[in-house]
N, C-alpha and C positions, 0 to 999 in steps of 0.2 A: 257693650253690656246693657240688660234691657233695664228698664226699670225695675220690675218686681226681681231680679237677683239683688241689683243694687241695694233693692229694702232691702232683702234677707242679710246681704253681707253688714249691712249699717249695724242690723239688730243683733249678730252675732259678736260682731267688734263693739260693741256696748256692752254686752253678758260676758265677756271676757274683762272689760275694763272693771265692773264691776266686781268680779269674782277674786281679781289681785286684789283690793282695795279692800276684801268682805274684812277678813282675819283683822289686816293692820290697824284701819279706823276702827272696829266692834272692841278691841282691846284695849286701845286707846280710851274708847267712851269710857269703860266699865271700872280703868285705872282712874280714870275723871273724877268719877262718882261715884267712888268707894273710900278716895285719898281721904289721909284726915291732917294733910296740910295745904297750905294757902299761900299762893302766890304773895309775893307785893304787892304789887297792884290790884290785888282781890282786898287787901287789906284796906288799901285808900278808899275803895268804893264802899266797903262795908262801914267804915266810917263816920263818911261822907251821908252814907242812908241810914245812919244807926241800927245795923243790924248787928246781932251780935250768930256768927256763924256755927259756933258751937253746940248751941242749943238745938237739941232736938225736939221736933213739933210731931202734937198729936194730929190727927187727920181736920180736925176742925181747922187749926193752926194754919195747918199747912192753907187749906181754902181760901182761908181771908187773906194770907200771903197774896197768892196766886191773886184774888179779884180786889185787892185795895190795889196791887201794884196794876193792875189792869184799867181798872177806874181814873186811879191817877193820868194813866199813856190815852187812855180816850179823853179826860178832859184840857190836858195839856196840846194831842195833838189838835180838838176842836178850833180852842184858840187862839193857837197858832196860824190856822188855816182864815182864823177871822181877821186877824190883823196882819194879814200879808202885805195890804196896799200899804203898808207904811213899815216897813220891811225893809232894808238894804238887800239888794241883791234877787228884787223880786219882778226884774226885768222889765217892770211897769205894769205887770197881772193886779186885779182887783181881788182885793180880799175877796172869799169865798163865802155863796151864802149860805145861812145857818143849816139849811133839808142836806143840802149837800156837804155841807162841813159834817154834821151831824156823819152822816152815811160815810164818808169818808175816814175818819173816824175811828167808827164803829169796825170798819173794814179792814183798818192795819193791825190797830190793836188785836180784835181778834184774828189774826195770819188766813183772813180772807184775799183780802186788797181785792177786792170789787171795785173799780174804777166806772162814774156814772159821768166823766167828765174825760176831756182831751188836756193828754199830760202835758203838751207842749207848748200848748193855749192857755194853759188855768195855772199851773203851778213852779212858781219860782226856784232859785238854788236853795235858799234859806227851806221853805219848804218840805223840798223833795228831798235833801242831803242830813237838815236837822230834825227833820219831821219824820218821816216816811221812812229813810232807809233806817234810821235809828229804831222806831217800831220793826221793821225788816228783822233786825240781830234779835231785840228782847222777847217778841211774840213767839219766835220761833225757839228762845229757848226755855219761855213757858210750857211750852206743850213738852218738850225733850224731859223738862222737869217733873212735870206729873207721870211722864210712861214711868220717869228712874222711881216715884215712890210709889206706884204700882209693884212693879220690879221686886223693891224692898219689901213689900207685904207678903208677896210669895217668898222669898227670899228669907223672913225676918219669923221667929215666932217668940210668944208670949208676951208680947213687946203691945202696946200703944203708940211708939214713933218708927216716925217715915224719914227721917232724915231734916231737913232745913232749906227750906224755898230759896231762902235768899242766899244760900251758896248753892244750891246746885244750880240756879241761874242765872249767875255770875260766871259759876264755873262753865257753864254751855257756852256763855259769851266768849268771855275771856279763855281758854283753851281749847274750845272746838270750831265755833263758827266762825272769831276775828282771822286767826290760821289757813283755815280753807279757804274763806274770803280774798283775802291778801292773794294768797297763790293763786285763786281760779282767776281774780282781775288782771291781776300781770297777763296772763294767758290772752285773756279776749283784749287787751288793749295790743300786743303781740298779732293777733288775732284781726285787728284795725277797727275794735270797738272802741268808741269814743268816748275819753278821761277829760272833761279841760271845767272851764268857771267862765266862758262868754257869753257874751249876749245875743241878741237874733241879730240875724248877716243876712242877706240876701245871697242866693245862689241860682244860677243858669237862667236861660234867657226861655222865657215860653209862652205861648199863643196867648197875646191878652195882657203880658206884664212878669211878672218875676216871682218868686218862690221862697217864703219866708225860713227860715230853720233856726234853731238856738240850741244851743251846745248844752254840757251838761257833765255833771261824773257820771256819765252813766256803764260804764263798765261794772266800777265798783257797786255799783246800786243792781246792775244784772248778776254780777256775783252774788251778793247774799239773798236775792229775791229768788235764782233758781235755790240753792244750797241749802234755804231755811222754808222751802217751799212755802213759799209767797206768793209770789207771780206777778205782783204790779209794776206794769212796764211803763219807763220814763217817755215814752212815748205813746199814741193812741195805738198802734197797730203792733205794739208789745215784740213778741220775738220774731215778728214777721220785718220789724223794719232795721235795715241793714243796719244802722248805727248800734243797735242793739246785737243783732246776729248776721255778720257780713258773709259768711264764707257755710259750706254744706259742713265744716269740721267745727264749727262754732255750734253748727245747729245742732251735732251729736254732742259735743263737749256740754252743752248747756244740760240735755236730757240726761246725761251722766248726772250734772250736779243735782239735779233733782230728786234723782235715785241713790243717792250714792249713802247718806246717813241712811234714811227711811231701813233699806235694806241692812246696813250696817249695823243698826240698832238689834236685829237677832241675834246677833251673835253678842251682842253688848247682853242681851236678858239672856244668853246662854252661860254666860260667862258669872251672869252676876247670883243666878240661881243655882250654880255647878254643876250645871251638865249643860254640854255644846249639844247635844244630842238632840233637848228640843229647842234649844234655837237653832235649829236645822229644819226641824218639822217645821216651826213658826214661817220660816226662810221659804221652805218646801211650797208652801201654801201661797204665800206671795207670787212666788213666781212661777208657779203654775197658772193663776189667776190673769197676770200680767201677760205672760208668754198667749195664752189663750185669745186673751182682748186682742192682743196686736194682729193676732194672725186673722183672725174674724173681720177688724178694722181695714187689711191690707185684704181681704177678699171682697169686702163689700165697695173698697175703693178703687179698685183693678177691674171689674166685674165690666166690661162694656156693654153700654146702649147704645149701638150706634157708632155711625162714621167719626165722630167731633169725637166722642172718648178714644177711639181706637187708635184717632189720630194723636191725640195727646199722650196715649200712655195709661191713661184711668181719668176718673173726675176731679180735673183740675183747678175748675172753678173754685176761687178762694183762696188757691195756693199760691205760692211763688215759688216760678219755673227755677228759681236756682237750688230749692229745697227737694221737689217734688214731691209724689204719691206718697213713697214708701216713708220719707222719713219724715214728712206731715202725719201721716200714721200713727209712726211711734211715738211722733212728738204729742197727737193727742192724746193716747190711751196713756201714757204715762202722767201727764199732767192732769189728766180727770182723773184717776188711780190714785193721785198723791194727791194732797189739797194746794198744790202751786195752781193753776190757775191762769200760768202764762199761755200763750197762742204764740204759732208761727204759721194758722191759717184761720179763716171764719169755718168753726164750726155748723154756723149754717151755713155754709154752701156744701157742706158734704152731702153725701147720696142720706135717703130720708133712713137707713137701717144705721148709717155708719153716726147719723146725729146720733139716735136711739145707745147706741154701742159709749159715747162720751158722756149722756145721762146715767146712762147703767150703772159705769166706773165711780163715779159719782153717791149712785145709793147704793150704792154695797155698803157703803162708808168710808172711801176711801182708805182701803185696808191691806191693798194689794201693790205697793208695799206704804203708800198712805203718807200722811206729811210727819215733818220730823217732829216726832213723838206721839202726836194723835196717832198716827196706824199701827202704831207697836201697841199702845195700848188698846185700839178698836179691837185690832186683833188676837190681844188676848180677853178682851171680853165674847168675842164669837166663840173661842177657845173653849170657854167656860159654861156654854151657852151648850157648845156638840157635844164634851162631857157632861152636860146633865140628861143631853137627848138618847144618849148612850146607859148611863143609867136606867134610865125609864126603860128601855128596852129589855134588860137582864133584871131590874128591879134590883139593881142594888147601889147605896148610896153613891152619889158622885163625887171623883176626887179629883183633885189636877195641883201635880206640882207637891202633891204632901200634904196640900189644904184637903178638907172636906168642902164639899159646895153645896150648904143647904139652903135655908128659906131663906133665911137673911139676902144669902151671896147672891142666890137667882133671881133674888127682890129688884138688887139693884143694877144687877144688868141688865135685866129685862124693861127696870126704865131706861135704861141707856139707849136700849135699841129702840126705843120706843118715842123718845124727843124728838129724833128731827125729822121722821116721816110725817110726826103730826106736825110740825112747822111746813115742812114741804106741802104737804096735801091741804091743811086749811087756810093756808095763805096763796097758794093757786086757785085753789075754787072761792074763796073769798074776790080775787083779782080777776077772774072768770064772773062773777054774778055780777058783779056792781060794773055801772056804764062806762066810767071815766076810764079806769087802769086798761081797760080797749080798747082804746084810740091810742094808744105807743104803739102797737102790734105793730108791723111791716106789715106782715100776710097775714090773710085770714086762713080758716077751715085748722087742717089738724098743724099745719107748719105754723101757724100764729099761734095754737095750743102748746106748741111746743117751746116757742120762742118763751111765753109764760112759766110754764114746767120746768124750762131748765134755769129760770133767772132765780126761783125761790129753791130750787135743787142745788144749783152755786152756791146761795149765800148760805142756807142752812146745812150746808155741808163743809160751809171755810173753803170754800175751791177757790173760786172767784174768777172763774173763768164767764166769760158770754156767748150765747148765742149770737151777737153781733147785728139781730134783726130787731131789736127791743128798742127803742128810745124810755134809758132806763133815768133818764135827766126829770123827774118830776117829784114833786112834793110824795105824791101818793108811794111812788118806788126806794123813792131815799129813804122815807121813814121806815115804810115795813121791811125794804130789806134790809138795813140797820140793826132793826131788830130781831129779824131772823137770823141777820151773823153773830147778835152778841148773843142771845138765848140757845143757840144751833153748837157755841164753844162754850161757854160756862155752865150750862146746865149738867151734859153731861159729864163734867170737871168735877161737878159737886158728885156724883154717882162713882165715879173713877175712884176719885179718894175715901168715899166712905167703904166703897168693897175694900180695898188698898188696908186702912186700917183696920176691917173685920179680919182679912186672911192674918194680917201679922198678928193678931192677941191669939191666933189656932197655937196649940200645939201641934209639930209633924205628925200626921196617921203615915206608920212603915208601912213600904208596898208588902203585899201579896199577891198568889197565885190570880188572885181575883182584880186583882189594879188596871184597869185600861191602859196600855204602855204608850203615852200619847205621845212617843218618841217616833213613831212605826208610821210605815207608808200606811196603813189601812186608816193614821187618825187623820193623815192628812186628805186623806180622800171623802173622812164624816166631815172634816171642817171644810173643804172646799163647798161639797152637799149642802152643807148644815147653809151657809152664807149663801149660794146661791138660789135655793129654797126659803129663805127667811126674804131675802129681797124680793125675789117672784113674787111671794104671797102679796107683799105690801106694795108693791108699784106697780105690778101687771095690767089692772084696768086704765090707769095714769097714763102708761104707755102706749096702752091700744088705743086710745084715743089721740095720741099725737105721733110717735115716729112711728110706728107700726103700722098703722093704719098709712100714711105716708110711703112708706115704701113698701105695705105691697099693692098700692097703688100704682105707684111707678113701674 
């Protein structure tokens, strides 16, 4: 079988896994977070934090939910990371310094995990099990929480409340994420991904002396970091090294979990607004998006130059021969597509079109199908964005979903779209004019422009994936991108929920002959448009100066 079948067949046995899986999880969510009873153990916790679940929050409400409980998991995880050296169970690792504590941080809590550091060198069990994977579960079902009061604005009218922070992120934990979790780690430890609590052991004999390694949960910590689309791998070389991804069915099985909610969650806003119809459109758009990247990704990395490619199969550099081409591929455009973030190769060593093609996925906003919850709701603010450009077209007011979308609504999506290209862009060329942040580069010319472009593209977009050419280990790097991942997820958190509470105080406008039926293959083809026209405009010269220029030089 050659390679490039191999992809296709990889990628068709994923669209299939997925498509079982659409209906049962999307039902599940939407039974989640609509229930108005509560576990036991929902009860203990709510206790334990004195929330009281009942109570319904205005969107203000909802905010400070969302960023005090956020603030808390950045300074909790900080100082945890400070006093590691005196830690049980911290292997003998030196507490972590403050640039990097900071950035590190900043990076779980927001469901970045941007990693400036080697996981195997720097951080303990205590750490990476109480620390890290624990942000892993909450971050990820902070965001699932804001798509769900999105959701409810469209969903809700006359109303000023969205529901309640602190049970719908409990309930994410406690009946969506803890579940999949459990079942996906049985599988990779099945699988021969490595569950244990040792310490470093020396393994196999090599030129020069012997070979350190230390153990880890890390199955369980590779379950919820693809699941909750995360990405931070207990190791440096993330889903490229075997402990983490031993086997080419681990390497799909992982890509499932990272797609598996994101997509799911359509049919969750189909369900929860009454009509599956356009959570099919929402779905439509996705995976069109997606299906498109890959195949672009699998042409630009199949494409031979030469004897050395043709010999290998495509451009291998950076991969590992048990993964290959095709499902390095998939495995990047899905992970720059969602904000996981994980690698199972250096995206720079890919061809200089196919680096270009993982920035891309990236500033679309990760929306295709996007991390769990951030892309449900990116994607329905682009939604919002084609129905108004469709208005202006016919000149007649724009609606979606029963809401009207007027000054107010367009106010604040358009800042939405509009934060983290300005994080991106002025924090690249800021790191481009000043002398210091230069000297991390690897290479210079457009490939060290690019090395730059994608580390503040990562973090302002919660990916957290690298270009792997960066030495992103500096005071200068830890701070600002710090602050690109937390200002890149809470800003437009605060935009989310204020549109959220404007739709729900509408009364329903009933369709007419005149309603854009944004159920129909024609809207899905404005919002594909609309998203890949709205990014063009705003990253196109960004581009041409580093992968573009790059490969059509090559």
């Amino acid at each position: 079988m050659g390679p490039v079948l191999a992809g296709v067949l990889q990628l068709l046995a994923l669209m299939a896994a997925l498509a079982l899986v659409h209906r049962p999880l999307g039902d599940h969510m939407a039974k989640v977070y609509s229930s108005d009873k509560h576990w036991r153990v929902e009860r203990w916790i709510y206790k334990g934090i004195g929330a009281d679940p009942d109570t319904e929050m205005r969107w203000p409400a909802y905010l400070r939910g969302v960023l005090a409980f956020s603030a808390v998991g950045v300074l909790f995880l900080y100082l945890l990371q400070r006093v590691q050296g005196v830690l049980p169970g911290s292997l003998g690792f030196a507490s972590i310094d403050p640039d990097q504590a900071f950035n590190t941080a900043a990076s779980f809590v927001s469901n970045t995990n941007w990693q400036s550091y080697y996981g195997e060198q720097a951080m303990g069990h205590v750490v990476q099990t109480g620390g890290l994977a624990v942000q892993n579960f909450v971050s990820a079902a902070v965001g699932i929480a804001v798509a769900v009061a999105l959701v409810r604005g469209f969903a809700r009218s006359r109303t000023d409340e969205l529901g309640n922070f602190w049970a719908d992120m409990v309930r994410g934990v406690v009946r969506v994420l803890v579940p999949l979790s459990v079942v996906a780690a049985i599988v990779l430890v099945a699988c021969g991904a490595i569950q244990n609590f040792s310490g470093i052991h020396e393994v196999g004999q090599f030129t020069g002396g012997t070979q350190q390694w230390n153990g880890g949960a890390v199955a369980s910590q590779e379950a919820i970091k693809e699941i909750g689309t995360n990405g931070g791998g207990y190791f440096n070389a993330n889903s490229a090294h075997p402990f983490e991804n031993p086997t080419p069915f681990t390497n799909l099985f992982e890509i499932f979990l990272l797609l598996v909610i994101p997509f799911s969650l359509t049919r969750t806003f189909g369900v929860m607004v009454g009509s599956i119809k356009q959570g099919y459109a929402i779905l439509a758009t996705m995976a069109t998006i997606w299906v498109g990247f890959i195949a672009l990704m699998m042409w630009t990395e199949f494409a031979h130059h030469g004897p050395a490619f043709e010999i290998a199969g495509g451009a291998m550099e950076g991969k590992e021969q048990r993964i290959g081409v095709g499902a390095s591929s998939i495995f990047a455009v899905s992970t720059t597509l969602t904000s996981t973030g994980a690698v199972n190769s250096f995206h720079s060593s890919f061809t200089g079109l196919g680096g270009g093609i993982t920035m891309l996925g990236m500033q679309l906003g990760e929306i295709a199908p996007g991390g769990t919850g951030s892309g449900l709701y990116g994607m329905l603010i682009m939604a919002i964005i084609a129905v108004f450009i469709a208005g202006l077209m016919v000149g007649r007011t724009p609606e979606y979903l029963g809401k009207k979308i007027g000054t107010r609504e367009i106010k604040f999506a358009a800042c939405y779209i509009l934060i983290t290209p300005a994080l991106v862009l002025v924090f690249t060329a800021a790191a481009m004019a000043l002398p210091t942040p230069g000297n991390s580069m690897t290479n210079s010319g457009a490939h060290g422009f690019s090395e730059i472009l994608y580390a503040y593209t990562s973090a302002s977009n919660n990916n957290g994936s690298a270009f792997a050419g960066l030495n992103a280990d500096t005071q200068w790097f830890n701070s600002t991108l710090g602050i690109a991942m937390l200002l890149g997820r809470f800003l437009p958190m605060v935009f989310v929920l204020a549109l959220a509470g404007s739709l729900a105080e509408q009364k329903p406008v009933p369709a007419t002959a005149g309603t854009l039926r944004t159920e129909k293959p024609l809207f899905t083809g404005l919002l594909v448009g609309a998203i890949l026209i709205i990014t063009g405009l705003t990253y196109f010269p960004a581009l041409a100066l580093g992968p573009l220029a790059e490969g059509l030089a090559s």
